[in-house]
Backbone as JSON Lines, residues from 0, in Angstrom:
{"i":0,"aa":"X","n":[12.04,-9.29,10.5],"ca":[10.76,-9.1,9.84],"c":[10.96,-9.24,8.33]}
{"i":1,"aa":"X","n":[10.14,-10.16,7.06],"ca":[10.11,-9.92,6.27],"c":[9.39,-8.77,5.4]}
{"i":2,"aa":"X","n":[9.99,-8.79,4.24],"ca":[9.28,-7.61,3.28],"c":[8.24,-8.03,3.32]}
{"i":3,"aa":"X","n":[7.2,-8.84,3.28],"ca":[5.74,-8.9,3.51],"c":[4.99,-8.83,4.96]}
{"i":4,"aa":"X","n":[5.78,-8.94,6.15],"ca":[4.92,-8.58,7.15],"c":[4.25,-7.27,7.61]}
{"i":5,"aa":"X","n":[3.56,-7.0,8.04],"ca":[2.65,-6.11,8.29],"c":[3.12,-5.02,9.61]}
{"i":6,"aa":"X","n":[3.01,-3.66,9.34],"ca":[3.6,-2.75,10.21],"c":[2.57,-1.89,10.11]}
{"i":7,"aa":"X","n":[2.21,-1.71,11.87],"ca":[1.07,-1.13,11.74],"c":[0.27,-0.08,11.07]}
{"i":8,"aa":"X","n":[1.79,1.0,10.96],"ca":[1.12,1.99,10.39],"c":[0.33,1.93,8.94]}
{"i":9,"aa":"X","n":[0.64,0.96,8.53],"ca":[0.26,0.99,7.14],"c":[-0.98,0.36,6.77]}
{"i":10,"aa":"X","n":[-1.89,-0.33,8.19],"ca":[-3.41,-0.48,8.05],"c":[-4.33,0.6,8.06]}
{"i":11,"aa":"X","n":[-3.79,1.7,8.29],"ca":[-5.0,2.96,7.93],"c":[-4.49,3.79,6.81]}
{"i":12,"aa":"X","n":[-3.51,4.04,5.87],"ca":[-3.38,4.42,4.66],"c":[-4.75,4.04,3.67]}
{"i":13,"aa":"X","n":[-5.03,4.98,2.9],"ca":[-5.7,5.09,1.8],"c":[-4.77,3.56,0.72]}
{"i":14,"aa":"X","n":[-5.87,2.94,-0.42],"ca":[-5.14,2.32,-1.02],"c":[-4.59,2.58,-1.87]}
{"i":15,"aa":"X","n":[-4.63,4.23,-2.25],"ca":[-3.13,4.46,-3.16],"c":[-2.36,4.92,-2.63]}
{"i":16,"aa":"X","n":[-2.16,5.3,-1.36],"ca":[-0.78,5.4,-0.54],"c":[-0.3,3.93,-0.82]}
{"i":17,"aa":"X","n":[-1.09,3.25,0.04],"ca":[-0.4,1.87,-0.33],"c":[0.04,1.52,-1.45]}
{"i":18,"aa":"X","n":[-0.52,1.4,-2.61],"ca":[-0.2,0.83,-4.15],"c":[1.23,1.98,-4.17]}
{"i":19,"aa":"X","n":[0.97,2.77,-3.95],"ca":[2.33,3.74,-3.96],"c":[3.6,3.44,-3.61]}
{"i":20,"aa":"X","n":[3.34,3.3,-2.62],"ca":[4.38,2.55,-1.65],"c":[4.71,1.0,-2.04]}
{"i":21,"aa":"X","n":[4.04,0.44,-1.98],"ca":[4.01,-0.85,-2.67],"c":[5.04,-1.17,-3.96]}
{"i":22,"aa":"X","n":[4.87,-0.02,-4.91],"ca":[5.13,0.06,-6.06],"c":[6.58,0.57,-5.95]}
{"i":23,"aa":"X","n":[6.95,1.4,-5.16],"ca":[8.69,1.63,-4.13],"c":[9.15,0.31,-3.66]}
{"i":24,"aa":"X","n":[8.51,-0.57,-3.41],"ca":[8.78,-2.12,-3.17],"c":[8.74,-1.78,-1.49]}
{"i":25,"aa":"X","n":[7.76,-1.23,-1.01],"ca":[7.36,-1.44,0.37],"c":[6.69,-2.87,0.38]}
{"i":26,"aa":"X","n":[7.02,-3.67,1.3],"ca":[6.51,-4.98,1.73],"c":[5.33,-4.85,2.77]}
{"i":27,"aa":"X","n":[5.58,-3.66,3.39],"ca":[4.45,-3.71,4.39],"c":[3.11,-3.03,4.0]}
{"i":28,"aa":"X","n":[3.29,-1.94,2.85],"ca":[2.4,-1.35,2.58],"c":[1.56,-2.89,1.27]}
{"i":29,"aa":"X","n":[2.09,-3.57,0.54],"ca":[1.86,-4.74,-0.16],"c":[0.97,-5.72,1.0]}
{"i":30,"aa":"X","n":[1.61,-5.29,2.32],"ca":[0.98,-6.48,3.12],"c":[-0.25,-5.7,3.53]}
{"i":31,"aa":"X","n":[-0.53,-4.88,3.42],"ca":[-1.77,-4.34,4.21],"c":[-2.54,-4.13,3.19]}
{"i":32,"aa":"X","n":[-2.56,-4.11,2.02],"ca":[-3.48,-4.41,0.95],"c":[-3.66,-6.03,0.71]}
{"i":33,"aa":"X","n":[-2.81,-6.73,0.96],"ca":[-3.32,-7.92,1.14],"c":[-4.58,-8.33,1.87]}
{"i":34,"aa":"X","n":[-4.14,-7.59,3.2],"ca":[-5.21,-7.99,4.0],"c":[-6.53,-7.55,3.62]}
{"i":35,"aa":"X","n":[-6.66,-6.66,2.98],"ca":[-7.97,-5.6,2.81],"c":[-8.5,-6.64,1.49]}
{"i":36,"aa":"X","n":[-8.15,-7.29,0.93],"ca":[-8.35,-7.97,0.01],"c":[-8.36,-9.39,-0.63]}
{"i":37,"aa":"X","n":[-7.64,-10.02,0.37],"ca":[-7.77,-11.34,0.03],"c":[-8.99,-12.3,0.07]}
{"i":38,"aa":"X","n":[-9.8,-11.69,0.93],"ca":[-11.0,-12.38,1.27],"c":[-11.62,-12.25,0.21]}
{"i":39,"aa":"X","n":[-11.79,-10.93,-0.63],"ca":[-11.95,-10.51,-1.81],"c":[-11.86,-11.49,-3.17]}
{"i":40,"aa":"X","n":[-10.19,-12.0,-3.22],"ca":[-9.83,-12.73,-3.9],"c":[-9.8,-14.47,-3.91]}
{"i":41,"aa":"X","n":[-10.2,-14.66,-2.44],"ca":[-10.28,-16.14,-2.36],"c":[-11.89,-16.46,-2.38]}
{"i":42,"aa":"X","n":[-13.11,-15.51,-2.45],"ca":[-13.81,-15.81,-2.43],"c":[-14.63,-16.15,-3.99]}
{"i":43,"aa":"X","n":[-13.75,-15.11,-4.95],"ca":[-14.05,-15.41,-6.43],"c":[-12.98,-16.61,-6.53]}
{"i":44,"aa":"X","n":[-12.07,-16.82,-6.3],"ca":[-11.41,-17.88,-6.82],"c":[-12.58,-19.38,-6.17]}
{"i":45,"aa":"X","n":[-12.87,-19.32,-4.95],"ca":[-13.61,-20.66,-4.36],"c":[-15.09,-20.87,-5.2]}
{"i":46,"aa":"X","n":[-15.73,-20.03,-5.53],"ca":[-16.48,-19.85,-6.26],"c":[-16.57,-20.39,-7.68]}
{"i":47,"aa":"X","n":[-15.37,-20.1,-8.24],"ca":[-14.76,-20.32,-9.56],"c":[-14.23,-22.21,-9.47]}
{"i":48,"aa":"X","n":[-13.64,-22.58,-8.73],"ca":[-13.17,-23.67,-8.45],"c":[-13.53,-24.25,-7.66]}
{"i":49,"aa":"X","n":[-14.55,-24.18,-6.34],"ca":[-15.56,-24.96,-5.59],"c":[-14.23,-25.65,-4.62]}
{"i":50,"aa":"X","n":[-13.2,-25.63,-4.39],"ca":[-12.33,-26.65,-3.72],"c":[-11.67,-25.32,-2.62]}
{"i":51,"aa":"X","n":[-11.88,-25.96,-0.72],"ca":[-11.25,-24.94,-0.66],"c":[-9.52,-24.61,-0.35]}
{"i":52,"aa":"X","n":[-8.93,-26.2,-0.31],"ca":[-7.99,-25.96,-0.62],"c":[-6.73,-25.69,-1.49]}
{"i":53,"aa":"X","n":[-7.82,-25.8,-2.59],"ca":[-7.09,-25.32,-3.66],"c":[-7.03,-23.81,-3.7]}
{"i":54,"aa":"X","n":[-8.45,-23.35,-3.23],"ca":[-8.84,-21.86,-3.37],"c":[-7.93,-21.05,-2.63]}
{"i":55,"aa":"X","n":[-7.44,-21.99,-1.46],"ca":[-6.19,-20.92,-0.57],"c":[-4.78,-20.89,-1.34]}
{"i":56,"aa":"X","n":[-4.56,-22.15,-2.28],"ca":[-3.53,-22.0,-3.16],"c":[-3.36,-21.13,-4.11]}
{"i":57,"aa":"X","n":[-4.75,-21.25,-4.55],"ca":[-4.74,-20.47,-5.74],"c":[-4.54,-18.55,-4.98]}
{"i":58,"aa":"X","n":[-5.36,-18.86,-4.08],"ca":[-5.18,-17.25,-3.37],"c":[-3.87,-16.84,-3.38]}
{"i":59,"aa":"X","n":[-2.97,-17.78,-2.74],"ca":[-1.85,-17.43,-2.41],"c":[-0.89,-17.23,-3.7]}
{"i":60,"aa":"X","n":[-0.96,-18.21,-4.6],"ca":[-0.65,-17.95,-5.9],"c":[-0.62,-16.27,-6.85]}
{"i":61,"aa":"X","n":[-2.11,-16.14,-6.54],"ca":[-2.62,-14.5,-7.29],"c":[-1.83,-13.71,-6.37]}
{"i":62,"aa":"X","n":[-1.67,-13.63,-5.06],"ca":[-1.03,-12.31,-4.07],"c":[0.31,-12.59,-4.36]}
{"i":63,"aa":"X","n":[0.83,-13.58,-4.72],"ca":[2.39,-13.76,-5.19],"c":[2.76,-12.55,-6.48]}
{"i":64,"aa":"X","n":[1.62,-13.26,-7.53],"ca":[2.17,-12.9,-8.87],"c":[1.87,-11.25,-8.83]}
{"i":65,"aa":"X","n":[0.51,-10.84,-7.87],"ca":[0.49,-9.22,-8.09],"c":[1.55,-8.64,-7.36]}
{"i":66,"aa":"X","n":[2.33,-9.38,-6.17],"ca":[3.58,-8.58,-5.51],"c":[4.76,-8.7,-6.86]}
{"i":67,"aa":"X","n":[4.87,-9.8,-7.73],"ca":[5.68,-9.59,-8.69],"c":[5.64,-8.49,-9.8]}
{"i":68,"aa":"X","n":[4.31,-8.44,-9.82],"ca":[3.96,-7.22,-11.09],"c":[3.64,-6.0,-10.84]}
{"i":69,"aa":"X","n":[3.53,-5.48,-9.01],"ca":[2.81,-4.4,-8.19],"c":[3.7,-3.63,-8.87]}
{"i":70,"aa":"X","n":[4.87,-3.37,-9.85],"ca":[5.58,-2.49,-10.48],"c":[4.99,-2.07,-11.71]}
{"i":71,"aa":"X","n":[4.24,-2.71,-12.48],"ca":[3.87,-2.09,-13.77],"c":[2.16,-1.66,-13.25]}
{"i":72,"aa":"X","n":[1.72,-2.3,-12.24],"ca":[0.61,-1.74,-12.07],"c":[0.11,-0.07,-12.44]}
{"i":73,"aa":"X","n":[-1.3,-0.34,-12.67],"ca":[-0.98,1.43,-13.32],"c":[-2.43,1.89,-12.33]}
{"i":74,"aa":"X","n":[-2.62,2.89,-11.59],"ca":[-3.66,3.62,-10.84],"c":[-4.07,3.82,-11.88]}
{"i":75,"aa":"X","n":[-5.85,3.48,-12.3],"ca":[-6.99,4.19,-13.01],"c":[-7.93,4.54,-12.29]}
{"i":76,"aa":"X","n":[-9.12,4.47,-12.91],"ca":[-10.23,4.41,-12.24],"c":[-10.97,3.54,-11.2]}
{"i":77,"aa":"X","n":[-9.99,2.38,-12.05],"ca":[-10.93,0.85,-11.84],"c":[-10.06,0.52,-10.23]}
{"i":78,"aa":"X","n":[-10.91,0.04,-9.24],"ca":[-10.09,-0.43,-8.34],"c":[-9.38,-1.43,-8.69]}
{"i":79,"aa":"X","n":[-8.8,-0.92,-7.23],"ca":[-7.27,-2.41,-7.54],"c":[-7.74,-3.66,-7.07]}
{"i":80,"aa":"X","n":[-8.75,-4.13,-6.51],"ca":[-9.92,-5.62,-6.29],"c":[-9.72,-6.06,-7.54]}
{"i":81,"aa":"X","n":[-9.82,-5.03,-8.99],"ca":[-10.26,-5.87,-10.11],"c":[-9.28,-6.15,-10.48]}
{"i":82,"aa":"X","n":[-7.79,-5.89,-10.42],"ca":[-6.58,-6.0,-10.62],"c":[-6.22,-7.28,-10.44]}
{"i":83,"aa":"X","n":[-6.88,-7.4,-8.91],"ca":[-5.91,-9.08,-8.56],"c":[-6.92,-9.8,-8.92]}
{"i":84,"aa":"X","n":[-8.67,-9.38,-9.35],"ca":[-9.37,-10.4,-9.65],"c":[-9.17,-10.97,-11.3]}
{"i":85,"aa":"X","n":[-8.61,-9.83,-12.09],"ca":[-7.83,-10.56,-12.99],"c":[-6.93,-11.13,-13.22]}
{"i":86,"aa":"X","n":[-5.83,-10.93,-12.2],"ca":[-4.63,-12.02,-11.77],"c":[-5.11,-13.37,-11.31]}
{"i":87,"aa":"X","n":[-6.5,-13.23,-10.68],"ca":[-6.77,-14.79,-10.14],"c":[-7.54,-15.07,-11.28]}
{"i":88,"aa":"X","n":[-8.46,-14.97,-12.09],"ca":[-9.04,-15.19,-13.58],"c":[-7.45,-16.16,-14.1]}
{"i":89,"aa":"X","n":[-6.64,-15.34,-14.1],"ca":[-5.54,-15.98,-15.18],"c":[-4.95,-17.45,-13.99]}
{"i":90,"aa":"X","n":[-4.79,-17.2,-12.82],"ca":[-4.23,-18.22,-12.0],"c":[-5.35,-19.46,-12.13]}
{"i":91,"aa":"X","n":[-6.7,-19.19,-12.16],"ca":[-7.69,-20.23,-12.42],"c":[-7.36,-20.99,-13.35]}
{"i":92,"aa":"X","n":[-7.54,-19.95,-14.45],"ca":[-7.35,-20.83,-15.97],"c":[-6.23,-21.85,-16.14]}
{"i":93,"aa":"X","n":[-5.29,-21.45,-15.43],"ca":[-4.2,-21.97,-15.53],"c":[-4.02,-23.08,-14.5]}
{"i":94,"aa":"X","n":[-4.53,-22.88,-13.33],"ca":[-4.98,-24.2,-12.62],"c":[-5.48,-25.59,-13.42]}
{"i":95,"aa":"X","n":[-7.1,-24.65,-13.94],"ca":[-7.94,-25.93,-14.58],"c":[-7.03,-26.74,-15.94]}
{"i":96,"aa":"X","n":[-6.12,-25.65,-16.75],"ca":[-5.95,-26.3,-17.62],"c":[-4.94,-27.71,-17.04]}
{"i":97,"aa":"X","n":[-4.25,-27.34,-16.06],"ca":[-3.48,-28.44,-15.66],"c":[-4.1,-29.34,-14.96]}
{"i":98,"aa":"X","n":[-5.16,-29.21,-14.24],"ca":[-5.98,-30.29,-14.06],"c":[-6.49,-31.23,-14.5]}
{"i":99,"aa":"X","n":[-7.36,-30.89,-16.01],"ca":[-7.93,-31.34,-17.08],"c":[-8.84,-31.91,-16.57]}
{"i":100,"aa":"X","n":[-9.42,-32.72,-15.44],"ca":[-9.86,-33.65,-15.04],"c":[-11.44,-32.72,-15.38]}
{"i":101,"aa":"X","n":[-12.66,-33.58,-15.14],"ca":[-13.68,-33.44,-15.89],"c":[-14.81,-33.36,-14.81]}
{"i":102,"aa":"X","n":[-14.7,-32.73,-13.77],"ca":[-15.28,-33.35,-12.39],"c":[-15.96,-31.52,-12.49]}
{"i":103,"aa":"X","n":[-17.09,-31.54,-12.3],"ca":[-17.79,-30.29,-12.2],"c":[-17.6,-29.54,-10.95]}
{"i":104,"aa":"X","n":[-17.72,-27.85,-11.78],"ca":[-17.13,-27.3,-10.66],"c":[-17.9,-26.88,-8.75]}
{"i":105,"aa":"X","n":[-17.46,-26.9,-7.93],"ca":[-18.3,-26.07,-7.24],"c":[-18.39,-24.93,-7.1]}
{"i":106,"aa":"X","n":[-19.69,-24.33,-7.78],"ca":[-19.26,-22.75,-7.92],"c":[-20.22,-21.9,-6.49]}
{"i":107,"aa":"X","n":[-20.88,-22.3,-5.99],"ca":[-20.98,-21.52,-4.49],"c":[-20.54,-22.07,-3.26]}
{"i":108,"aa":"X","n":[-20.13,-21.37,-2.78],"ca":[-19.34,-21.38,-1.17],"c":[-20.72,-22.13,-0.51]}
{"i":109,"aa":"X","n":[-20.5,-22.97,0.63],"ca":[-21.45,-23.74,1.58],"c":[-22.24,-22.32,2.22]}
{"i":110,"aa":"X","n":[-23.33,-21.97,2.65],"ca":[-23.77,-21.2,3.03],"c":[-23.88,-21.88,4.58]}
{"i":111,"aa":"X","n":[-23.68,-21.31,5.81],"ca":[-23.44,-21.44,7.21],"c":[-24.36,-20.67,8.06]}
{"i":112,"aa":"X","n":[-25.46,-21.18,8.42],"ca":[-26.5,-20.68,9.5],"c":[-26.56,-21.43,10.5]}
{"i":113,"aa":"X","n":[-26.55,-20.76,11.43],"ca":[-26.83,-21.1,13.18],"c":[-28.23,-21.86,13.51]}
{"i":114,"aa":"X","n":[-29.29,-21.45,12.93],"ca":[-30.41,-22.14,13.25],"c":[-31.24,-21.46,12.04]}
{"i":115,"aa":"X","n":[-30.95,-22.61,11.23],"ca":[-32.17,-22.16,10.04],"c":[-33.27,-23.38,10.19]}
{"i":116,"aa":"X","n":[-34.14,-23.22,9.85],"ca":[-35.56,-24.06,9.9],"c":[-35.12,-25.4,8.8]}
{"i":117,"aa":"X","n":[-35.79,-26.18,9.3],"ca":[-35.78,-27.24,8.09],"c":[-36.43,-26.95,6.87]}
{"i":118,"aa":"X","n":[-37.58,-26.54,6.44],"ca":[-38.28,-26.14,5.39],"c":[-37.15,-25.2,4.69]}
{"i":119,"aa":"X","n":[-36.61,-24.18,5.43],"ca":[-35.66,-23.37,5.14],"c":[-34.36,-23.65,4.66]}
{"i":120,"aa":"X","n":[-34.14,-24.66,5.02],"ca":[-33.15,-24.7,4.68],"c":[-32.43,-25.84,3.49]}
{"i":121,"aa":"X","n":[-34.1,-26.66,3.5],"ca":[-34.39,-27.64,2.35],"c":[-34.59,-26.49,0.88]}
{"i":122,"aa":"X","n":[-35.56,-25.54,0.93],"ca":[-36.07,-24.6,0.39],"c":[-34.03,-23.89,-0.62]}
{"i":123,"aa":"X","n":[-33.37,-23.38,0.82],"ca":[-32.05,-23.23,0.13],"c":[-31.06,-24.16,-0.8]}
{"i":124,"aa":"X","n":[-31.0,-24.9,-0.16],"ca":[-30.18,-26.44,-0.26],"c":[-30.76,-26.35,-2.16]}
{"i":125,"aa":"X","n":[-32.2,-26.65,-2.66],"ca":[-32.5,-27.07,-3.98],"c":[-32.4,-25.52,-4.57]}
{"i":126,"aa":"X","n":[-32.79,-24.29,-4.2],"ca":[-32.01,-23.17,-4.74],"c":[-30.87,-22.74,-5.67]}
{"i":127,"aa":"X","n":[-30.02,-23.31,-4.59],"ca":[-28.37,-23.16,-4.33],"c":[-27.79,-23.97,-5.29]}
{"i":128,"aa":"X","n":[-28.82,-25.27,-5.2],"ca":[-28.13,-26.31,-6.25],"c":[-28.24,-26.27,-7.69]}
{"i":129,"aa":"X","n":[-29.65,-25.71,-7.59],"ca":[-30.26,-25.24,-9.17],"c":[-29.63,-24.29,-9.8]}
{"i":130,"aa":"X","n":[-29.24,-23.23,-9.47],"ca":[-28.4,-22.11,-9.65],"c":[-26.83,-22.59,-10.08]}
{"i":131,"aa":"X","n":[-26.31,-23.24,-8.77],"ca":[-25.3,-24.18,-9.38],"c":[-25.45,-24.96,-10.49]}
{"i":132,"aa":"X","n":[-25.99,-25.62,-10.72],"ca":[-26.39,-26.62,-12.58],"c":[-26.36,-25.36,-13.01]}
{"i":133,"aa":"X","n":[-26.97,-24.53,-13.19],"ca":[-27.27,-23.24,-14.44],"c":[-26.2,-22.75,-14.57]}
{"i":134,"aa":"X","n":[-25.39,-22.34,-13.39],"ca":[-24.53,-21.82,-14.02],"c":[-22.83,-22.41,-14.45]}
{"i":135,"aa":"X","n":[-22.77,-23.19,-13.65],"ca":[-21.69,-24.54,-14.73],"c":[-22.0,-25.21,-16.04]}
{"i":136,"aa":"X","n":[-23.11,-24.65,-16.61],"ca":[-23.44,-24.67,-18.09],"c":[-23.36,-23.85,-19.18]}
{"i":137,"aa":"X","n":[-22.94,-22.65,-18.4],"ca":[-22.54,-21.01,-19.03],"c":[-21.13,-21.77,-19.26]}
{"i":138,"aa":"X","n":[-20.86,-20.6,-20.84],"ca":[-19.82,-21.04,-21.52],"c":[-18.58,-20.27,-20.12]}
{"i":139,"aa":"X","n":[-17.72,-20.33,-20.34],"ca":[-16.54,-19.79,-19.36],"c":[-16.79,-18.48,-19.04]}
{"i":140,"aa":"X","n":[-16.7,-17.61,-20.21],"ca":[-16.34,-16.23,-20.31],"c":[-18.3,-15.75,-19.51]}
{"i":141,"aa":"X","n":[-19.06,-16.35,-19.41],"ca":[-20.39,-15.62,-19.64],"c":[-20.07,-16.49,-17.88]}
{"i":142,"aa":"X","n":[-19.93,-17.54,-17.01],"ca":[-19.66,-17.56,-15.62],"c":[-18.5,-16.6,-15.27]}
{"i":143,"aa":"X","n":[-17.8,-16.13,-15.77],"ca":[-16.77,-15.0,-15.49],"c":[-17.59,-14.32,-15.23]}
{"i":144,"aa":"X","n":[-18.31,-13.12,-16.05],"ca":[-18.76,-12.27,-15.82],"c":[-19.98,-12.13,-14.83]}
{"i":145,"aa":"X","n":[-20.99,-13.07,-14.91],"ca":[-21.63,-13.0,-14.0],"c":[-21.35,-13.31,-12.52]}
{"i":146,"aa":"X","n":[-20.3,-14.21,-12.18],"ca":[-19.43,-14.09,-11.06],"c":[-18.91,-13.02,-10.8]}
{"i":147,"aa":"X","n":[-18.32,-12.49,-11.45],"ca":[-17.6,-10.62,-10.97],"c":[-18.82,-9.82,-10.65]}
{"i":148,"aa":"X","n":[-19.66,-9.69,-11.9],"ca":[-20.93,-9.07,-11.52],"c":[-21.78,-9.43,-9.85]}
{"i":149,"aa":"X","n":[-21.97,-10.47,-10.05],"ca":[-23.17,-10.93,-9.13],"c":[-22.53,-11.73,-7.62]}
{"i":150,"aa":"X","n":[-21.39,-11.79,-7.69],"ca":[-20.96,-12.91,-6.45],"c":[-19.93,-12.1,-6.1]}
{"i":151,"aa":"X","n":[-18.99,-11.47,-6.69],"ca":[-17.95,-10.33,-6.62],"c":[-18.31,-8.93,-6.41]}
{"i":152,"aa":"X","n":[-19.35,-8.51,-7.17],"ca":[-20.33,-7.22,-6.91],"c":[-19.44,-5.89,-7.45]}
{"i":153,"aa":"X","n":[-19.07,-6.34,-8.46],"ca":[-18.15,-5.46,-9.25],"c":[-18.71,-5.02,-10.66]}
{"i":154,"aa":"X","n":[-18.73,-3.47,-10.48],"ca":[-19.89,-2.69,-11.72],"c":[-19.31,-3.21,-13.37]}
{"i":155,"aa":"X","n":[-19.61,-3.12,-14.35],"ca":[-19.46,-3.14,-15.24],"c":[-18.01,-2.68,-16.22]}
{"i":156,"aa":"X","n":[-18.27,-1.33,-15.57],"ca":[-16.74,-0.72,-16.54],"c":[-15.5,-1.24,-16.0]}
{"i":157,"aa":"X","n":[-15.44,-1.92,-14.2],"ca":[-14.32,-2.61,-13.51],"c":[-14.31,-4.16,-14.54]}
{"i":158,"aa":"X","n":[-15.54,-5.06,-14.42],"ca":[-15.25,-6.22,-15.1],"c":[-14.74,-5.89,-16.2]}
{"i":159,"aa":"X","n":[-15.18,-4.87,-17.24],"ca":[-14.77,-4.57,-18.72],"c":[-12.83,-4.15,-18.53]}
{"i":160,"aa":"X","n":[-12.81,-3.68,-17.72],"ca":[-11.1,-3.12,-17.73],"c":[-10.65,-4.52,-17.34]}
{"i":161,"aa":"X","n":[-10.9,-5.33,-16.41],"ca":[-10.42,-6.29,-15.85],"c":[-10.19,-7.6,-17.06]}
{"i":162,"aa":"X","n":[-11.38,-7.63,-17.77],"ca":[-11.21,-8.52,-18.89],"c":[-10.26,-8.06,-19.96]}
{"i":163,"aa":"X","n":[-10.62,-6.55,-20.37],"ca":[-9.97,-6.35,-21.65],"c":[-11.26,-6.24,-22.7]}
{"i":164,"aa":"X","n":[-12.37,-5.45,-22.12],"ca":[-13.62,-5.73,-23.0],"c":[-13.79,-4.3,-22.83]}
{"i":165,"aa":"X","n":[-15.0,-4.06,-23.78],"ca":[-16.04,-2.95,-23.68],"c":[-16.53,-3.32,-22.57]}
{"i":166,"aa":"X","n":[-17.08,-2.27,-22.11],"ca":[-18.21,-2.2,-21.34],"c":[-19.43,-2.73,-21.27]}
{"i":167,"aa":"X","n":[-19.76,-2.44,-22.95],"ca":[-20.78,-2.79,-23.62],"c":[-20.72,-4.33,-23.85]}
{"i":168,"aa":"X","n":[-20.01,-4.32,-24.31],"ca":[-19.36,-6.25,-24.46],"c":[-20.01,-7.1,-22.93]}
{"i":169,"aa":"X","n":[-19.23,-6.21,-21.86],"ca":[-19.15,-7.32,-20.59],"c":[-20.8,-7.02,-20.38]}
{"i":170,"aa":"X","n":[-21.75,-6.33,-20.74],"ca":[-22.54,-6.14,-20.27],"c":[-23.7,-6.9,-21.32]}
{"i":171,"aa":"X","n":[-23.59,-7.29,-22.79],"ca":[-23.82,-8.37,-23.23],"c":[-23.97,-9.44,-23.21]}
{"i":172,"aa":"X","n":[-22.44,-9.76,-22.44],"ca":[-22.1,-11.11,-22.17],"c":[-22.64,-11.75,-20.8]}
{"i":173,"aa":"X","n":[-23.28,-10.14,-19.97],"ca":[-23.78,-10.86,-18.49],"c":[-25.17,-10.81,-18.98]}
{"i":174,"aa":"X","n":[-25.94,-10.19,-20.18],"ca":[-27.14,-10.42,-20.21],"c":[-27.27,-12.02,-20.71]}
{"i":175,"aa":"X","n":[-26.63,-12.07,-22.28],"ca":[-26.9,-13.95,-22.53],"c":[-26.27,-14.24,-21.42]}
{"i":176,"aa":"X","n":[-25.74,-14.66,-20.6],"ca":[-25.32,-15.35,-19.63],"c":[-26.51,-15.39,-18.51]}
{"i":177,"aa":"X","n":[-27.25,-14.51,-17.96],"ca":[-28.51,-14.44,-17.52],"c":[-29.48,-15.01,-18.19]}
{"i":178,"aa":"X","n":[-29.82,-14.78,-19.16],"ca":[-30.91,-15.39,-20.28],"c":[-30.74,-17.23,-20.44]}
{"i":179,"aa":"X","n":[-29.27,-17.02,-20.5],"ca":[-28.83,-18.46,-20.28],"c":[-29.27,-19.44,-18.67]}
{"i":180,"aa":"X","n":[-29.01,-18.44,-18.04],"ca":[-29.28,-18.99,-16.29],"c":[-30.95,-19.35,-16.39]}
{"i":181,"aa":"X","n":[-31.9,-18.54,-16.87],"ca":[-32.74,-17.96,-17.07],"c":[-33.62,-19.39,-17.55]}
{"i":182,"aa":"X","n":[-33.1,-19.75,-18.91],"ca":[-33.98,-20.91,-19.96],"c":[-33.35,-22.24,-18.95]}
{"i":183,"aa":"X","n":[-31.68,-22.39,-17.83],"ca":[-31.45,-23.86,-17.69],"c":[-32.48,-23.92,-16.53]}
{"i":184,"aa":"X","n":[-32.96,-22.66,-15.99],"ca":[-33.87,-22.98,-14.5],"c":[-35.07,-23.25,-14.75]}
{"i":185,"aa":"X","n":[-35.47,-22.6,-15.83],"ca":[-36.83,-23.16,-16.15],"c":[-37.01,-24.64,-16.8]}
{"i":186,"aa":"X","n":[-35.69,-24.68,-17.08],"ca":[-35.89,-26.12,-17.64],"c":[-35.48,-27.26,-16.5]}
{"i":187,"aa":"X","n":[-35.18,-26.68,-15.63],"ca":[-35.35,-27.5,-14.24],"c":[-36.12,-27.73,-13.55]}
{"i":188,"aa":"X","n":[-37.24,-26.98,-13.83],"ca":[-38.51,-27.01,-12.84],"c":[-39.53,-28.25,-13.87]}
């Protein structure tokens, strides 16, 4: 068995038993916070980067670098979601910059219904897309935040610790960033 496979007992621990343990360089307790969370983390990264095989790279990438750093990690307030969602923030950036390429992003996941109506689902389809233009026109930092906020569903004082901001700041930056969403939709209609 490797240090990252999964032993049962360690899927019903609390997640600071785990981070605890983790932080002792338990592999299994590391692996069972994985699980509780990756979906977590590949879904802001696919979001962020629209590709989904990159998004499993990049996933796999962020759960690497937080098993490398699960030692300086520090228990606060802020959950540990926002922890690796700032580890994948930095794995993004660092993706795109090596990319460079100029090809816009896809920033929502395909939405998947069993039997949606045609009207319905024409009705979504120009939604989904409009929203998309608006918000690949937000400067970086102002789609950060409203992604954590609104697609991640993570309160304010978590994005603010996670960035390295006020509170007040991240909560600025998701209003123009709204206001921004706000003037490109109307200017779409």
């Amino acid at each position: 068995m490797t240090s990252l496979e999964r032993q049962p007992e360690a899927s019903g621990s609390s997640d600071s038993e785990l981070i605890a343990r983790a932080k002792d360089g338990d592999g299994a307790a590391f692996a069972a916070l994985y699980e509780r969370f990756a979906d977590s983390v590949y879904r802001h990264i696919l979001y962020r980067t629209g590709n989904r095989a990159d998004s499993e790279d990049l996933t796999q990438q962020t759960l690497i670098n937080a098993w490398q750093a699960i030692g300086r990690y520090q228990v606060t307030q802020v959950p540990f979601v926002a922890w690796l969602i700032a580890i994948a923030q930095n794995v993004i950036v660092s993706y795109l910059r090596r990319r460079r390429q100029h090809e816009p992003l896809e920033l929502d996941p395909p939405f998947v219904d069993t039997e949606p109506e045609p009207q319905e689902l024409a009705e979504r389809s120009f939604t989904k897309e409009a929203v998309r233009q608006a918000v690949r026109k937000l400067p970086s930092e102002q789609q950060q935040v409203v992604v954590m906020r609104y697609l991640d569903d993570l309160d304010y004082s978590v994005i603010a610790k996670a960035m390295g901001k006020t509170e007040n700041n991240v909560r600025v930056i998701a209003h123009r960033g709204l206001k921004h969403l706000q003037d490109h939709l109307e200017d779409a209609r």
